[in-house]
C-alpha positions in Angstrom: 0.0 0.0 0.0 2.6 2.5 0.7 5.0 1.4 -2.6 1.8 2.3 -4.3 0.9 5.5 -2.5 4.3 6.6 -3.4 4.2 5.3 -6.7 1.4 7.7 -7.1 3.0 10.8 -5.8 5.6 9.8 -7.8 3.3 9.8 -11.1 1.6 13.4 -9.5 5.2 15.0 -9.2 6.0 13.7 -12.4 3.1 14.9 -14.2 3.2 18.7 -12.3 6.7 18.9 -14.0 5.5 18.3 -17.4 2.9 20.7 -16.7 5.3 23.5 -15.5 7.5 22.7 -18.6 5.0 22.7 -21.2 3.1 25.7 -19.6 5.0 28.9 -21.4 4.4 26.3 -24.8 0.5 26.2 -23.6 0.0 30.0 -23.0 2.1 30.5 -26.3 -0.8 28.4 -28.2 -3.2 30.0 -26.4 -2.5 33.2 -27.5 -2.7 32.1 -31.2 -6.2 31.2 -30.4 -7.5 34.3 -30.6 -8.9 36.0 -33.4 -6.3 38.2 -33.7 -3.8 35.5 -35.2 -4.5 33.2 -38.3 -3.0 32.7 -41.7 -5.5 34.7 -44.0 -4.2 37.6 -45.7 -6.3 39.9 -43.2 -4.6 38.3 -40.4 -1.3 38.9 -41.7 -2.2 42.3 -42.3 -3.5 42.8 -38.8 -0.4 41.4 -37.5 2.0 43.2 -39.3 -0.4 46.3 -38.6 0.0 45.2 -34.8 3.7 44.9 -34.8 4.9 48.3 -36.2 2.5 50.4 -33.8 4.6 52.5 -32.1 7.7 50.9 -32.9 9.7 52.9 -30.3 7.5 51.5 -27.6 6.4 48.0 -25.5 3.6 46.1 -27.4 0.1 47.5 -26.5 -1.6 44.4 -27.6 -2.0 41.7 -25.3 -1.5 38.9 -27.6 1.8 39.7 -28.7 3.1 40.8 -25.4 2.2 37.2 -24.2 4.3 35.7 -27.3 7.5 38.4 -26.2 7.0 36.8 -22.9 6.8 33.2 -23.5 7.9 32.1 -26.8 11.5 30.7 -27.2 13.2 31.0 -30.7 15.2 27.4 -30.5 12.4 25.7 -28.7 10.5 24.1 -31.4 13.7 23.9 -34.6 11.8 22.1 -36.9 9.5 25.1 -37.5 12.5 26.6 -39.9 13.8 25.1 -43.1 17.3 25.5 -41.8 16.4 23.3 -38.2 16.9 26.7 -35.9 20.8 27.9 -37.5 19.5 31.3 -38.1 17.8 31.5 -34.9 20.5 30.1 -33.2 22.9 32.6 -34.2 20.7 35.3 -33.4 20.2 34.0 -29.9 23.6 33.2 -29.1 24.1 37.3 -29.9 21.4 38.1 -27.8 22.3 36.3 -25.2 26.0 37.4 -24.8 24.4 41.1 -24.8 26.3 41.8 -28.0 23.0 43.4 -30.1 22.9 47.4 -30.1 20.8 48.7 -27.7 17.3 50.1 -28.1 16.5 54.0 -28.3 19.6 54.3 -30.8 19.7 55.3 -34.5 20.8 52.7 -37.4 22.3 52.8 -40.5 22.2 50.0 -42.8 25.2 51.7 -43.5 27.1 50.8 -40.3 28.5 47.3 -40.4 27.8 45.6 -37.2 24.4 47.1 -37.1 23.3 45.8 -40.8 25.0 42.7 -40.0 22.5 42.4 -36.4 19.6 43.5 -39.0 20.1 40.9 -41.5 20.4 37.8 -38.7 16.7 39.2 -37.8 15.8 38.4 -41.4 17.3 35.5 -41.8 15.6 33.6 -38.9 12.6 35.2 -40.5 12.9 34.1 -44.2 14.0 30.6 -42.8 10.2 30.3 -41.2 8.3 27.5 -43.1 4.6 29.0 -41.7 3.1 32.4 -41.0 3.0 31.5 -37.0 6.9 30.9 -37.0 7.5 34.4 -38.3 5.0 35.8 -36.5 6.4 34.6 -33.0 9.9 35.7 -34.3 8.9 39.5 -34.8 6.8 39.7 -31.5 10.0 38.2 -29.6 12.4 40.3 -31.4 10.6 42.9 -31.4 10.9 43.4 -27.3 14.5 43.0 -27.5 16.2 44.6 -30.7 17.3 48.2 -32.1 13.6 49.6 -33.4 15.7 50.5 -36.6 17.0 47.2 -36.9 13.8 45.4 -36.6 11.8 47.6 -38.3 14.4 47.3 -41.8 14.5 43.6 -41.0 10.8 43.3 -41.2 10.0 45.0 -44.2 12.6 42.8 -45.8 11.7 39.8 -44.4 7.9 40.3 -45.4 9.1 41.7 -49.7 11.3 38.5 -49.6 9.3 35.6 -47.8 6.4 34.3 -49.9 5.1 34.3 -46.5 4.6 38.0 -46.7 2.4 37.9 -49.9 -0.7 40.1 -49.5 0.5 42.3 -47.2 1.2 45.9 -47.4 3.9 47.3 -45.6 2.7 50.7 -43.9 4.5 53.8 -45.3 7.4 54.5 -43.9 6.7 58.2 -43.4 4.0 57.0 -40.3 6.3 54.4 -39.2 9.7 55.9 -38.5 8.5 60.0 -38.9 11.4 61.4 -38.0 13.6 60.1 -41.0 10.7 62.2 -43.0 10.1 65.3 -41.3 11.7 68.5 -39.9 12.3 69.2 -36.4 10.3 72.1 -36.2 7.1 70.1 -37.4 7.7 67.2 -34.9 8.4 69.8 -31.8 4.8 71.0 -32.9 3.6 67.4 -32.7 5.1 67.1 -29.5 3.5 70.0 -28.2 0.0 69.5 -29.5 0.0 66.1 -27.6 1.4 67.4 -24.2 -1.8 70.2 -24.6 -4.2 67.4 -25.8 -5.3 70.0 -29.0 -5.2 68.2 -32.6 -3.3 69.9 -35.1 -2.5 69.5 -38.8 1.7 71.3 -39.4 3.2 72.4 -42.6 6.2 70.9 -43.7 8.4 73.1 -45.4 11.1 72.2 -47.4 14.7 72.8 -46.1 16.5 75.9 -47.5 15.6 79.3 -48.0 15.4 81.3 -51.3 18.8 82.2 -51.2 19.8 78.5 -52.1 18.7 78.0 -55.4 18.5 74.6 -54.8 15.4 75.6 -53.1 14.1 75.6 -56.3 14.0 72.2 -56.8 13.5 70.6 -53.4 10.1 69.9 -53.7 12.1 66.6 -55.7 14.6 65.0 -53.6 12.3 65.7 -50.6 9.0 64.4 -51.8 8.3 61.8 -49.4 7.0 59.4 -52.1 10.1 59.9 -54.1 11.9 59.1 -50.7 10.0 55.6 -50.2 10.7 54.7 -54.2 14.2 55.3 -53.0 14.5 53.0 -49.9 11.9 50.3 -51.2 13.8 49.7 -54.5 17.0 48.7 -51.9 14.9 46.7 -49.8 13.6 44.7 -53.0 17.4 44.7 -54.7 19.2 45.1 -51.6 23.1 45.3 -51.7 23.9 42.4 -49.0 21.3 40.1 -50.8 23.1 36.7 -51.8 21.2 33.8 -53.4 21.1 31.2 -50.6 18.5 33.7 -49.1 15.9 32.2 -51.4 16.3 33.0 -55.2 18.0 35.2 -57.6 17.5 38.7 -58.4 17.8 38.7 -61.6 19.4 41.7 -63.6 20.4 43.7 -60.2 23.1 45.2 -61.3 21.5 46.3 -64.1 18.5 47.7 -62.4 20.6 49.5 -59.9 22.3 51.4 -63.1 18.9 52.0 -64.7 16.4 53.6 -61.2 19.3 56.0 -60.2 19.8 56.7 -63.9 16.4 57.7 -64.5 16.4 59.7 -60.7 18.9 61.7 -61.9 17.8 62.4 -65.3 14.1 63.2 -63.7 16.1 65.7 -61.2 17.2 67.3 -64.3 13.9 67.8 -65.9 12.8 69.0 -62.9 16.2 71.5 -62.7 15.5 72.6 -66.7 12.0 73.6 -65.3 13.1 75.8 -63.1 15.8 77.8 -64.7 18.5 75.8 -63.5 21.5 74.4 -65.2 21.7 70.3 -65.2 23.6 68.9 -62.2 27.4 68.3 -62.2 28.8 65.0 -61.3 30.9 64.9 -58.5 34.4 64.6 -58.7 37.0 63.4 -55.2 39.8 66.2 -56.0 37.0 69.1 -56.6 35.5 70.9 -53.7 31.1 69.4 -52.8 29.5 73.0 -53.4 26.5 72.5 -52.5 26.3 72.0 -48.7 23.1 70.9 -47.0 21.3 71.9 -43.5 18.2 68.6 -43.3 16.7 70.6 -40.1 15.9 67.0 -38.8 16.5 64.8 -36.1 17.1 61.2 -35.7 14.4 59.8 -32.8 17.4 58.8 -30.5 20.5 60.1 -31.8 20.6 64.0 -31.9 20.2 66.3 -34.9 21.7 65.0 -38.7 24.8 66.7 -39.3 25.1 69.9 -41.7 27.4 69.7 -44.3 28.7 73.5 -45.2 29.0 75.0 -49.0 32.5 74.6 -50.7 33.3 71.6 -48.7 36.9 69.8 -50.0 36.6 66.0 -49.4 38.2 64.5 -46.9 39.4 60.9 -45.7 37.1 59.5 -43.0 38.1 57.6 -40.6 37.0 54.4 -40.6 35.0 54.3 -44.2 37.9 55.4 -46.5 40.8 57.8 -47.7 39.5 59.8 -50.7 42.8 58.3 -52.4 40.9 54.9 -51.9 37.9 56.4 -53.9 40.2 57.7 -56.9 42.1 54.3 -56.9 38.5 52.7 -57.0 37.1 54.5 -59.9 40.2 54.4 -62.2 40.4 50.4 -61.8 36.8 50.3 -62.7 37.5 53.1 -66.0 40.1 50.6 -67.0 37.9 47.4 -67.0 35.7 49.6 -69.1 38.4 50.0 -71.6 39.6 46.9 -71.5 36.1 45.1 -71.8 36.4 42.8 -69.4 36.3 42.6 -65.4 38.5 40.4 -63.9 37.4 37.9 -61.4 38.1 37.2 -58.1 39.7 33.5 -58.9 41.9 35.5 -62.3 39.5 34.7 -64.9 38.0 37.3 -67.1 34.5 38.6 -67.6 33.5 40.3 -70.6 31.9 43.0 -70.2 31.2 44.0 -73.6 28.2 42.2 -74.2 24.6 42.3 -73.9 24.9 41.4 -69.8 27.9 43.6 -69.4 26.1 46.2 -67.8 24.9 43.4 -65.4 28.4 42.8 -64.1 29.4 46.4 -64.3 26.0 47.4 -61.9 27.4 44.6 -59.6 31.0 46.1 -59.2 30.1 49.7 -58.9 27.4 49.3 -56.3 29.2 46.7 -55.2 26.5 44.2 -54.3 27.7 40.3 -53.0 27.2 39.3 -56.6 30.4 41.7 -57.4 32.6 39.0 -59.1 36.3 41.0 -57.0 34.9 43.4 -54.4 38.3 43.1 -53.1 39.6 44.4 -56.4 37.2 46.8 -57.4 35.3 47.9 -54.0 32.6 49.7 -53.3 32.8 52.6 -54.9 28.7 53.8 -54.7 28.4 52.6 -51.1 31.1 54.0 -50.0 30.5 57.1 -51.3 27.5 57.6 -49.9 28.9 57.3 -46.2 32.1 59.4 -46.9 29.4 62.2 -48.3 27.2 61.3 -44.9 30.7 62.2 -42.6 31.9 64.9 -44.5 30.3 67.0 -41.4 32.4 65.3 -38.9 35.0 63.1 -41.2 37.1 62.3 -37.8 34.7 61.5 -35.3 35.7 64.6 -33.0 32.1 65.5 -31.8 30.8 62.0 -32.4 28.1 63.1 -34.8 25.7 60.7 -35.7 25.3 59.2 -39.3 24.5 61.7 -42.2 21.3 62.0 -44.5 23.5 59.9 -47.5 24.1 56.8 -44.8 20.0 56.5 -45.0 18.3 55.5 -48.5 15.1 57.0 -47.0 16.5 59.9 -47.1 19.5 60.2 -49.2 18.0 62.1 -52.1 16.8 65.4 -49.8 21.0 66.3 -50.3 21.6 67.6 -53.6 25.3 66.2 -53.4 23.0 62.5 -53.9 22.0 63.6 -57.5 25.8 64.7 -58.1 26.8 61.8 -57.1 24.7 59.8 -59.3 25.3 61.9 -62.3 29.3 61.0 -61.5 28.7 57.1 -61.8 26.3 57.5 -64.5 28.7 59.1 -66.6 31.1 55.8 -65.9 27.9 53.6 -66.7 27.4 55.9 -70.6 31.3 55.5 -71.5 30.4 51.5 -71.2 27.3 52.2 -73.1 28.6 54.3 -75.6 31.6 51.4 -76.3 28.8 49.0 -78.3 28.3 50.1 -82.1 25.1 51.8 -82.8 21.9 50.0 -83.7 21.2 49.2 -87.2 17.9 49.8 -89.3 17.8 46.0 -89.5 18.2 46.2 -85.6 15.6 48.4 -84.8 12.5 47.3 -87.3 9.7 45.3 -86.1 8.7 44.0 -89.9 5.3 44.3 -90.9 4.7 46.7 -87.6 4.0 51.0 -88.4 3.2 53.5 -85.9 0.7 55.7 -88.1 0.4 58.3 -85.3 1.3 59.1 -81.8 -1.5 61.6 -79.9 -2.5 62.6 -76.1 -6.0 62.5 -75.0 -6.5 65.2 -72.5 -4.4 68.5 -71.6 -0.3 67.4 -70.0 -1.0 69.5 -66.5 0.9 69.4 -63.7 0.8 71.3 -60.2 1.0 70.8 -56.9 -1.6 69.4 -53.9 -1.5 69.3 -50.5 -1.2 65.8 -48.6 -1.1 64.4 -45.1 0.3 62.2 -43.1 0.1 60.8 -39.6 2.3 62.1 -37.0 1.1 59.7 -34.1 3.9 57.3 -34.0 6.5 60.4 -34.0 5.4 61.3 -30.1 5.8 59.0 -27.3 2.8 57.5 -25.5 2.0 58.2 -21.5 -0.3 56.8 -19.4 -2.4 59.7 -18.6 -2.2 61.2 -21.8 -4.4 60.1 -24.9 -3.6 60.5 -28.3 -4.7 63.1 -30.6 -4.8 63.5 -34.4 -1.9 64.9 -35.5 -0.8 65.5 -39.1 2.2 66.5 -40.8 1.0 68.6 -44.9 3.0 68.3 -47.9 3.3 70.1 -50.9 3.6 67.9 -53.7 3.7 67.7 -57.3 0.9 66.2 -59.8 -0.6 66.1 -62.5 -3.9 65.2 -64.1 -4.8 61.9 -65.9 -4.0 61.9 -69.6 -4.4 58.9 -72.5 -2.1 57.9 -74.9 -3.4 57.2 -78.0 -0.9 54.7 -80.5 -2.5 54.6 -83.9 -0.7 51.4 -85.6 -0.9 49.0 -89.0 -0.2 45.2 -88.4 0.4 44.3 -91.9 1.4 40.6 -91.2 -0.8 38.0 -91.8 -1.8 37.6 -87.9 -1.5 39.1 -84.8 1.4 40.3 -83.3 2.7 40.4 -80.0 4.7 43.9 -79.4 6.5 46.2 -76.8 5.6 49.5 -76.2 8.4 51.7 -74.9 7.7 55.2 -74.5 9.9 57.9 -73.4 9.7 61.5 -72.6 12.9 63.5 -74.2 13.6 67.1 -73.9 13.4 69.1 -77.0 16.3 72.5 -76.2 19.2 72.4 -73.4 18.7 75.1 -70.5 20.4 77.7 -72.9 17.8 76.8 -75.1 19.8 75.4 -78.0 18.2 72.7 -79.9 19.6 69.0 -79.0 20.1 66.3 -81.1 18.9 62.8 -80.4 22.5 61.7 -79.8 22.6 64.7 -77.3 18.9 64.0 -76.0 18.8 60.3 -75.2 20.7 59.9 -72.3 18.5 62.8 -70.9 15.3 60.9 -71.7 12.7 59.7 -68.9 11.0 56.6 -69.1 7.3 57.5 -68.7 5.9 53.4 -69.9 6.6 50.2 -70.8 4.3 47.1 -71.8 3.0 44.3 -73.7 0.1 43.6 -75.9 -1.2 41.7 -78.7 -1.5 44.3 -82.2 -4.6 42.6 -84.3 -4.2 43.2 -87.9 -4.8 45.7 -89.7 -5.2 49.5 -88.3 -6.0 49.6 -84.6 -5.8 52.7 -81.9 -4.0 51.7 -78.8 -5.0 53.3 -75.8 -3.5 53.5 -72.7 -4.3 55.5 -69.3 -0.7 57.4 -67.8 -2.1 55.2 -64.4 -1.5 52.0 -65.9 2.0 53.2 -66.0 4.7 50.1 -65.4 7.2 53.0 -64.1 4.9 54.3 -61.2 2.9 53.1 -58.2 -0.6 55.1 -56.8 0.1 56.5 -53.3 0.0 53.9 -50.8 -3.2 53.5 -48.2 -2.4 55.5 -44.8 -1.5 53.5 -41.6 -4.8 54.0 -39.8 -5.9 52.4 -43.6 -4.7 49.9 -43.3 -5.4 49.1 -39.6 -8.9 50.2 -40.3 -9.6 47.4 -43.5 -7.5 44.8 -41.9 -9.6 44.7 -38.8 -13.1 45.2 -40.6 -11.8 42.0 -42.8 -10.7 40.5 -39.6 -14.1 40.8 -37.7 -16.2 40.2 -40.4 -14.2 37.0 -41.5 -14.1 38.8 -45.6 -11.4 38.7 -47.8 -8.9 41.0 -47.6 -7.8 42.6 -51.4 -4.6 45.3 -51.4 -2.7 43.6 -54.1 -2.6 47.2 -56.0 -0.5 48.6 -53.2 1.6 45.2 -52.2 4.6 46.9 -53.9 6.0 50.2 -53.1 9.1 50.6 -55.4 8.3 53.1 -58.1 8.2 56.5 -59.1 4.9 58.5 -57.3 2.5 58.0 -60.5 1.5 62.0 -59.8 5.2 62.9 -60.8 5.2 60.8 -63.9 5.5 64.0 -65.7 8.0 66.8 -65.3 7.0 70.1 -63.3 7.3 72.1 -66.6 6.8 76.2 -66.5 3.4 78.2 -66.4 4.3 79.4 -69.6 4.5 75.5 -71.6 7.7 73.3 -72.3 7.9 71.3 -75.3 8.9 67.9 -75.2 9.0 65.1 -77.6 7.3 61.9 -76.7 8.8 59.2 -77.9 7.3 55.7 -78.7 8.9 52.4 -80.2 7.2 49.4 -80.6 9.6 46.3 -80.6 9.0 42.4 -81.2 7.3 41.4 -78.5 7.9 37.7 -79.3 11.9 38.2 -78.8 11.4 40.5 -76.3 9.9 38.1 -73.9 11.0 34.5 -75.1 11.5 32.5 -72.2 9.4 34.2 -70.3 6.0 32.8 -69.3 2.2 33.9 -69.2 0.4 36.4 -70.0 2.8 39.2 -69.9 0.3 41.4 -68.4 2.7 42.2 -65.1 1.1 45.6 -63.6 2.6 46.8 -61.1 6.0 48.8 -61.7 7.9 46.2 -63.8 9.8 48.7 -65.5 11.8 50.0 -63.2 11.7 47.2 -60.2 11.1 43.6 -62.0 9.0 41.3 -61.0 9.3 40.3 -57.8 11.0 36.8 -57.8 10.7 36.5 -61.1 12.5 37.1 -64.3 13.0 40.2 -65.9 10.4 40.6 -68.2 11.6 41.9 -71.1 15.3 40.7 -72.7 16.1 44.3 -74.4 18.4 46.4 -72.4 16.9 48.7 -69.7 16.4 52.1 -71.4 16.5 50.1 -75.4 16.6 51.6 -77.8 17.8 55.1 -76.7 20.7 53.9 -74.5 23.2 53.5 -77.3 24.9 56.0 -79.3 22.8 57.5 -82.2 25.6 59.2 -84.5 23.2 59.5 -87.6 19.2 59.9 -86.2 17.9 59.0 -89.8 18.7 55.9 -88.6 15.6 56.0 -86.6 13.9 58.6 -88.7 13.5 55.5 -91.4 12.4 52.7 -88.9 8.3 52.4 -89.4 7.8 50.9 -85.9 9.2 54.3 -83.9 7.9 57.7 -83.6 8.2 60.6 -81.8 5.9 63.6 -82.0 6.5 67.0 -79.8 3.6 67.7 -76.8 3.7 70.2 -74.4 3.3 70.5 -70.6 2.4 73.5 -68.9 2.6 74.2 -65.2 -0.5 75.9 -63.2 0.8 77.4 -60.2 -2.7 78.1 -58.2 -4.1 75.0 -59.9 -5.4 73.1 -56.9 -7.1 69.3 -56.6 
């Protein structure tokens, strides 16, 4: 009786350990039984929603606060594809108290802190199921940088097929600060301390003695600023394969989006009296200083960088020796056509894909075939123009607007520098022979006639934006609705209108590329199209089938494959995701899911009140050898042009920018090819035009 008796304490005992063991497992499952977790595309949404809510702060909602609390990374392996290695990694850092701390600015820019970043994503992409990921980021999210987690989210969610459906809240609600001026978010501070609601202008930085002024309303577009940082997250430097799949034609994309930034920047310069940008050069002096008036959350103000500033080395990035070294050794793979390779074997670079290489090198991304060798002259350069402010560390200044893509392109020295590397990119170009009549035709194809339903009109609106997540929360103090108002550009709807002949024998599948090109230079001298083309902006690109005989093509400037419509606000998104939640319906955002291209309301060129003439140019290519080996439809939406297709192929085989981006010595060349046209329209800017 008594060796049973204890027998049965023995099994009690036994059994109140396994309960105690399994119990943080048990509340961990329990907390995924409510309805604010699941695996529908609302849920996701919700969750993601839930997770970047005041990002500086504790979780407010219960549910994730219980995962933070309970859930263990390495306690349940086999929920990654990699068993836990990720994770494991991650932990070990955590655990040795080696991870930045919170309330501190990051820079993807910074070494040790992308490095902490991307070990974040990587447990996340490793997740087989949307419960793995989600327990990650509420864990993680309690215990890393906010700027660390926040860029590791984002990331993880564009490159997980886990994270499709969702739409990743504007960054400009998210992290504020990185968007705004001081002055602004001392006003938003103040209007929650007094309880009153307020909506605060955001000017741009400058005054009228800068006649960069001019053209601010650019580089410090806040729409133009999330193109910016998106298309790095979707093509980001550090990406290698073994993360999931290829992005094909990087390199090349990352010579083609900052060429056609800066070429925009000069249309936007040539409508405002101004002279194009320089490029940049290491032995000149940076005239153009820069003052951001803004301030990092944790951190202190970002750095001013006076006028007339002579580069210098800085300490710990590079020696402006280094820089010149770097560029001449890529000049001389240019002249020598070929890169040489990290193991001694050559690359040739003067082919179809050389630009691919090229893009790879100068960026330099991991799929640079001798960063050793050739560096990394573009990111580099961006933090040696971040430090130029405090290039030796003396008053410990904290990174500068060029160590952030979000808001690189607010300093005019970003477009300088861009127009420097895409002068290196057009001496490549301009090494391959000219395209040929024969090269050019699309037989049997003629563009009749090239016309623009409705007036070319841009101006400016006004916009806002949510301030809430700028100011810190207290217990006593509710928040109020506060608003930060832009000035931006626009335009209004227009229609192309292709009039073509299909004189084969059945239909034909063709490309549509269509460029805007300017017409005189700033002194207004007349260009010709060898002078114009490198200056051209890519306003559309797509595919469709030409039926025989004469047909009018239409298509709206929305549809545009080199622009995205502005993204749904924050409280949006919140606001459908938990309507879709509650009510257990479907949850659609696929037309926002991607946020890398231009704003489609600066699709066109600010122009002057007065007109500009431009000519629109349209060539219609094969679309049979334009896409072969590609699949479906070849109806891609989105903004294809400019960002691909998210893991997927390229879409089109031409080179990016075909078939302006070679050298056009004799234009007749193009005047006798059926299949191209280009006919001169005119924009006119209306300064009190309001919408």
């Amino acid at each position: 009786m008594g060796t049973s008796t204890n027998s049965m304490k023995v099994l009690v005992l036994c059994a109140l350990v396994a309960a105690v063991a399994a119990w943080p497992s048990f509340v961990d499952q329990l907390s995924f039984q409510s309805d604010s977790v699941g695996s529908t595309t609302a849920h996701k949404q919700q969750n993601i929603n839930h997770l970047l809510d005041k990002i500086y702060e504790h979780t407010k909602y219960h549910y994730l606060e219980e995962i933070a609390k309970n859930f263990n990374p390495l306690g349940d392996t086999s929920m990654y594809n990699d068993q836990g290695a990720a994770a494991e990694v991650l932990m070990k850092e955590l655990n040795d108290h080696r991870l930045l701390e919170q309330h501190h600015w990051f820079s993807l820019f910074n070494t040790r802190q992308r490095e902490e970043a991307l070990m974040l994503s990587a447990v996340l992409n490793q997740c087989k199921e949307w419960h793995c990921f989600l327990r990650n980021a509420a864990f993680f999210r309690e215990q890393m940088n906010e700027g660390e987690f926040v860029y590791a989210l984002y990331v993880g969610v564009i490159h997980s097929k886990l994270g499709d459906g969702i739409v990743l809240p504007p960054l400009y609600e998210i992290t504020p600060h990185m968007f705004t001026n001081s002055e602004v978010i001392d006003k938003a501070y103040s209007a929650k301390m007094t309880q009153k609601a307020g909506t605060f202008n955001v000017s741009f930085t400058g005054t009228k003695k800068n006649k960069e002024q001019l053209v601010a309303y650019f580089g410090e577009d806040i729409g133009m600023n999330i193109h910016h940082v998106t298309w790095h997250m979707d093509f980001p430097f550090w990406w290698q394969d073994s993360y999931g799949n290829h992005l094909d034609r990087k390199g090349e994309l990352f010579f083609w989006v900052h060429h056609q930034l800066t070429a925009r920047f000069d249309f936007e310069r040539l409508s405002n009296w101004l002279d194009p940008v320089d490029e940049l050069h290491w032995d000149r002096i940076i005239r153009e200083g820069f003052a951001p008036l803004s301030s990092y959350k944790y951190g202190g103000e970002f750095p001013v960088r006076p006028d007339n500033k002579h580069f210098e080395d800085v300490e710990g990035v590079a020696h402006v020796h280094d820089m010149e070294i770097t560029e001449n050794r890529i000049y001389e793979a240019i002249d020598h056509g070929y890169i040489t390779a990290t193991d001694g074997h050559t690359i040739d670079i003067r082919q179809p894909k050389g630009i691919e290489f090229l893009g790879d090198i100068i960026e330099s991304s991991m799929y640079s075939p001798n960063a050793q060798y050739y560096g990394s002259l573009h990111n580099t350069a961006h933090a040696m123009l971040g430090r130029q402010g405090d290039p030796h560390g003396k008053f410990n200044l904290p990174p500068g607007v060029m160590e952030h893509f979000e808001t690189a392109t607010r300093d005019p020295s970003f477009f300088r520098l861009h127009k420097y590397m895409d002068n290196i990119f057009k001496k490549h170009t301009d090494s391959f022979p000219p395209y040929t009549h024969d090269d050019l035709e699309f037989a049997g194809i003629v563009v009749d006639g090239v016309a623009i339903d409705g007036e070319l009109i841009t101006f400016f609106d006004e916009f806002q934006y949510s301030l809430i997540n700028a100011v810190d929360s207290g217990e006593s103090i509710e928040d109020v609705e506060i608003n930060a108002r832009v000035h931006r550009l626009n335009h209004k709807e227009f229609t192309y209108k292709i009039t073509m002949s299909n004189n084969n024998d059945a239909d034909r599948l063709a490309t549509f590329r269509i460029f805007l090109c300017p017409i005189e230079d700033n002194n207004g001298i007349t260009l010709t199209l060898e002078e114009a083309r490198w200056l051209c902006i890519e306003l559309d690109k797509f595919f469709q089938k030409v039926p025989r005989g004469t047909k009018t093509i239409e298509r709206s400037s929305k549809d545009s494959s080199v622009t995205v419509p502005d993204m749904p606000s924050f409280h949006s998104l919140k606001e459908q995701a938990d309507n879709a939640v509650n009510s257990g319906s479907d949850l659609d955002l696929s037309a926002y899911e991607r946020a890398c291209g231009i704003p489609e309301r600066m699709l066109l060129p600010k122009s002057k009140p007065e007109g500009m003439e431009f000519n629109l140019f349209v060539a219609v290519t094969d679309g049979v050898k334009d896409t072969e080996g590609h699949n479906g439809d070849h109806d891609h939406g989105g903004t294809h042009a400019q960002c691909g297709v998210r893991g997927e192929a390229y879409p089109d085989n031409r080179p990016l920018g075909y078939p302006l981006e070679r050298r056009i010595p004799d234009e007749r060349v193009f005047d006798g090819v059926p299949n191209i046209k280009h006919v001169v329209v005119k924009i006119v800017h209306h300064p009190e035009h309001h919408e």
